[in-house]
N, C-alpha and C positions, 0 to 999 in steps of 0.2 A: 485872506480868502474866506468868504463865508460857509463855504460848505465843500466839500471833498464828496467824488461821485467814482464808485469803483463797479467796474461791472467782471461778469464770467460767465464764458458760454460753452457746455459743454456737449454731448454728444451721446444720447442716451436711445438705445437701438433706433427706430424709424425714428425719433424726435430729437430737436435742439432744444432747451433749455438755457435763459436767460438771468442770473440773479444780476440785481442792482444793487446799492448799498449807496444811501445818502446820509452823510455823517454831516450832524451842524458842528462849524467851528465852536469848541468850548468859551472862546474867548469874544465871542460875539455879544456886545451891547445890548441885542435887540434880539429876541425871537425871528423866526426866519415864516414869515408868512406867506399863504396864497400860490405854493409851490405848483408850480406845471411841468413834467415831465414827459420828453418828447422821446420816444426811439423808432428811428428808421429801422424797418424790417427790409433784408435782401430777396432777391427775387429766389434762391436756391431754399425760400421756407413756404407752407402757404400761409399766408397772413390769416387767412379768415379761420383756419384751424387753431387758434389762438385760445390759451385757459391761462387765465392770468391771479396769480396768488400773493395778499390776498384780490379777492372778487373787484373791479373795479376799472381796469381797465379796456379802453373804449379804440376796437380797430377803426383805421381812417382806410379806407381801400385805394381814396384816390390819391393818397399819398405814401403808402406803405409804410402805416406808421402805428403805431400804441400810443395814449396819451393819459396820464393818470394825472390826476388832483389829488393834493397833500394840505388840507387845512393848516397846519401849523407845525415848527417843529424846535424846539427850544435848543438853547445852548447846550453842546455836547450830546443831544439825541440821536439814534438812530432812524432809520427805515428801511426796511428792506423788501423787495417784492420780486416777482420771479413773472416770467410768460415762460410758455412751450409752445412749442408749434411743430407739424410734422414738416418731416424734410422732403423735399419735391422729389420725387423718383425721379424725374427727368434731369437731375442733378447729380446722380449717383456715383457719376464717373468721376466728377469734381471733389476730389480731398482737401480741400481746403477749407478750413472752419469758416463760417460768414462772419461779419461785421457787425454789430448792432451799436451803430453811432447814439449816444442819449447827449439830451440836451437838457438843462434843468434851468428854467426863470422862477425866482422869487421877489416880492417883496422885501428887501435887504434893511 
């Protein structure tokens, strides 16, 4: 496996909070290039309230989605990066923590 993808989403008064962690395999040949990281946002956040740390992350509205670019990431590196978003008031009654599915393609 080239890379390990951990996420956590917590719940910090009106806001959700996102971190991600992309850990390259130590034992990887090759550097891990050209990384694209996808996460679907739920409809219980508003997408466009969105502050992504660090700076770089790009809202897709027609698909409810974050999309960040990772030039390169060497054997055994980390990355880690965070979105927040406020939580929809119209959501309030729902206790249930949202989803934020990530998808990561690289150059392998």
């Amino acid at each position: 496996v080239p890379m390990r993808v951990q996420t956590r989403v917590r719940r910090e008064d009106e806001y959700w909070r996102v971190a991600v962690q992309i850990s390259s395999n130590p034992h990887n040949e090759d550097n891990l290039t050209d990384l694209t990281i996808i996460m679907g946002v739920p409809p219980m956040v508003k997408g466009e309230s969105m502050i992504t740390f660090p700076p770089g992350g790009m809202w897709n509205v027609s698909r409810r989605s974050v999309i960040w670019c990772v030039s390169e990431l060497s054997g055994g590196e980390k990355f880690q990066l965070q979105a927040r978003f406020e939580a929809d008031p119209s959501a309030n009654g729902n206790s249930e923590q949202p989803k934020f599915p990530v998808l990561v393609r690289c150059q392998c």
